[in-house]
N, C-alpha and C positions, 0 to 999 in steps of 0.2 A: 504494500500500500504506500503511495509515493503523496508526500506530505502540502500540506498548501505552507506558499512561504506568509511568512510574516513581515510588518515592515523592516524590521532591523533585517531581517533575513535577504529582503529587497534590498535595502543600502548594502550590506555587505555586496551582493553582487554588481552594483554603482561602483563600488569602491575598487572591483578587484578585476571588472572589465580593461581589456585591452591592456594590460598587466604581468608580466612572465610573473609577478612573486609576491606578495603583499604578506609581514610577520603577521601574528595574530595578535600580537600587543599590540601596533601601531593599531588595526582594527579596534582593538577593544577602547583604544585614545581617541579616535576622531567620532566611534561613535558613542563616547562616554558612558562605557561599559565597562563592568569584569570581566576578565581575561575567561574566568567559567562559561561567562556567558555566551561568551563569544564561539567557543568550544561546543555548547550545545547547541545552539544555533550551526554549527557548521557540520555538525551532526547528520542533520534533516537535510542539508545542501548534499552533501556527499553521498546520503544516500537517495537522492536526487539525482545524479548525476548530472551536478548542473559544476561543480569544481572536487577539484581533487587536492589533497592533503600533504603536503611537502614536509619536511621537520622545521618544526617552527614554523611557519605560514601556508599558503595555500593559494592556489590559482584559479584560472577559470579553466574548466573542462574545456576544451576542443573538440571531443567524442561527441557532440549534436547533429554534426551530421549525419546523412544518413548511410550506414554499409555500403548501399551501392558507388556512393558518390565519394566515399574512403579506401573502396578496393585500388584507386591510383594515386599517385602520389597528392600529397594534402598540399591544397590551393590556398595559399593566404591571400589572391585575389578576392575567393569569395568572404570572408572575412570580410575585407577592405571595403567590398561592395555592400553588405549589406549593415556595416557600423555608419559608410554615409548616407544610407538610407534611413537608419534610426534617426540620424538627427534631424530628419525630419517632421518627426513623428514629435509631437506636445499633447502634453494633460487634454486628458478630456477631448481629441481627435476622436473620431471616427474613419476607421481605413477599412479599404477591401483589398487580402491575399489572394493570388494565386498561387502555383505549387511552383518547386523544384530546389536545387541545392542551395540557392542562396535567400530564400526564400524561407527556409527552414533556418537560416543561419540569422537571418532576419527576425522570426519569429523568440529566437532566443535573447535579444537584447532587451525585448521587451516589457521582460517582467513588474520591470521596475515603473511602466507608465500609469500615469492615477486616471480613473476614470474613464478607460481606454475603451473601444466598442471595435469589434473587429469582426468582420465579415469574409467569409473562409468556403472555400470547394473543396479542401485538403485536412482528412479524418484527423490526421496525425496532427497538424497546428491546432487543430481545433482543441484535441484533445490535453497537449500540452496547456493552451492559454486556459482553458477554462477550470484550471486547479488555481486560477491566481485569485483574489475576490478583486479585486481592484481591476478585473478585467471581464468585459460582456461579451461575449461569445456568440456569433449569429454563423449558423451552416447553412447552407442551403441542401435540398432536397434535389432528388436525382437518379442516374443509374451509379453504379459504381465501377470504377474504371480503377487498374493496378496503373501505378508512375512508378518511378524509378523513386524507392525510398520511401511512396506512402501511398493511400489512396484515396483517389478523390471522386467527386460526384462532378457528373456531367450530361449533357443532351438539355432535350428542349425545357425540361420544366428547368431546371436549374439556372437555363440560360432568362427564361420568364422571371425567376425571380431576381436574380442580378441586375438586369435592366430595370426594376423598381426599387431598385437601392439608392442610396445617395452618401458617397461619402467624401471625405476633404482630402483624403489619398488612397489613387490606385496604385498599387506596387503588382507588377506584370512580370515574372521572368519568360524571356522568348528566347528559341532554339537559334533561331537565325534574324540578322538583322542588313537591310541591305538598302541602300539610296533609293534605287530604281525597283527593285519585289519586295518592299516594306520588311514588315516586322512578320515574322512565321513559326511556327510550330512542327514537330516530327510527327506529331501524334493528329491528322484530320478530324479526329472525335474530339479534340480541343478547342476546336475552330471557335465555333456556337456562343462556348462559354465565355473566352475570354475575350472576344468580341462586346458580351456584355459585361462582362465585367469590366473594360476600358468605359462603356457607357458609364458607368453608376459617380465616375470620379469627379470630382470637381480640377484634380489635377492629376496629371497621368504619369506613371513613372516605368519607365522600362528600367528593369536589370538584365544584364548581358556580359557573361566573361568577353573577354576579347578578340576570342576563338569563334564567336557567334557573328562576329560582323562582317561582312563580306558573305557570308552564309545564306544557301536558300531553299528553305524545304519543303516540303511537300504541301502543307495546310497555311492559305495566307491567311492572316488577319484583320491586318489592316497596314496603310502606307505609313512608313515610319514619323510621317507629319503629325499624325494624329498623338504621338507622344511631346508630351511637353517636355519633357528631359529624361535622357538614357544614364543610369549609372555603370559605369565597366570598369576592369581594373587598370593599373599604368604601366600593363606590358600592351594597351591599343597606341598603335603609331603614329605621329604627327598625320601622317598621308591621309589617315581615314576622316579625319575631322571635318576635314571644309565642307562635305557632302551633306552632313546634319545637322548646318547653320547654327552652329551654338549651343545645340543641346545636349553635351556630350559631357560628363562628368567623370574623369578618369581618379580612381578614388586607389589611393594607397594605406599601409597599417603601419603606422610606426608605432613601436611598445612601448616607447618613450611618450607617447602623443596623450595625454588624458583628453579622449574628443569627448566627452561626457560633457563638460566646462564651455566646448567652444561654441558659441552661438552660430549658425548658420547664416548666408547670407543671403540677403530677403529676396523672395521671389516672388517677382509678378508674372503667371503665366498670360499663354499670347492671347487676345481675345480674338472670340469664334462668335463668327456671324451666320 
């Protein structure tokens, strides 16, 4: 039985994000605790597996992702992409997930948001966020479809109730990304849905390793215009840029970087007539 965190159990994870190592005394100082406590508290985490226990301190687990997407070497692209995708994310938002590796990687930074409402085709986020109390959980209904790593719900009723959603961020991972055959999927039975679920956003967000651009596959979605900005990681090359007029975010991880702290910079998407 895997635990609902608490708040100090939240800040610890604030505290030890994006972090190789954090003691558990300095924890127990910033959040004016005993050191016991801190310890039972980390308890519930570890068997969580949300971090793992070093001598003397303790890190943030990496293990989130999911098997299939761990059987190759581990991508701290995705990481990169989906820590600048959190920061987009403020109290009391309202987002719609889609699936896939960074997506999940995504869903893990989350814990920590107050008031959060999150709208999901993907059993496995769903099920992780809705142990948080501080988070609202909306699935939609559907068939059930296997992805690589979880399972999600798709086809027509699903795609019906996405298009009657409404929220202040769509977070979209897409298979392929291309100037001229837009944004695309491997999977044709994904079509439908994330088509509406691009609907439901007030702003739209693609994520995309770097390996996806230039990419064209089988299921389109829609022309890459219709994202307001692509997150990727900063092994995409100057060359690719110019073709996506500006909306290209090439996002890296430094360990050093406490991005928790940094404000974002303000975005006004493009108006649609």
């Amino acid at each position: 039985m895997r635990l609902r965190l608490n708040a100090r159990q939240r800040a610890i994870l604030r505290e030890v994000e994006g972090r190789e190592y954090v003691e558990v005394k300095d924890l127990a100082h910033r959040l004016d605790v005993d050191v016991s406590t801190i310890r039972r508290d980390l308890q519930g985490l570890v068997r969580d597996d949300l971090v793992e226990r070093l001598h003397g301190g303790v890190r943030r687990r990496t293990a989130d992702i999911p098997a299939v997407a761990m059987a190759t070497t581990p991508d701290t692209g995705v990481d990169a992409i989906a820590h600048a995708a959190r920061r987009m994310v403020r109290n009391g938002d309202r987002i719609a997930l889609g699936a896939g590796v960074c997506i999940d990687r995504l869903v893990s930074t989350l814990f920590d948001v107050e008031d959060l409402t999150v709208v999901t085709t993907d059993l496995q986020s769903a099920e992780r966020l809705s142990r948080q109390p501080n988070i609202r959980v909306v699935i939609a209904g559907g068939e059930l479809r296997d992805a690589p790593g979880s399972t999600v719900v798709s086809g027509a009723a699903t795609a019906e109730f996405l298009a009657a959603q409404q929220a202040d961020w769509v977070f979209l991972e897409v298979d392929g990304i291309h100037p001229f055959a837009g944004i695309t999927t491997s999977h044709t039975w994904h079509v439908s849905t994330a088509r509406a679920l691009l609907s439901a956003g007030d702003r739209r967000v693609g994520l995309a390793r770097s390996q996806a651009f230039g990419a064209r596959c089988v299921g389109f979605i829609a022309e890459a215009s219709e994202l307001d900005l692509v997150i990727t990681d900063d092994r995409l090359t100057d060359s690719e840029l110019p073709a996506f007029a500006g909306r290209i975010v090439r996002a890296s991880l430094d360990p050093t970087d406490d991005w928790r702290t940094t404000q974002p910079p303000t975005y006004h998407p493009p108006r649609r007539l």
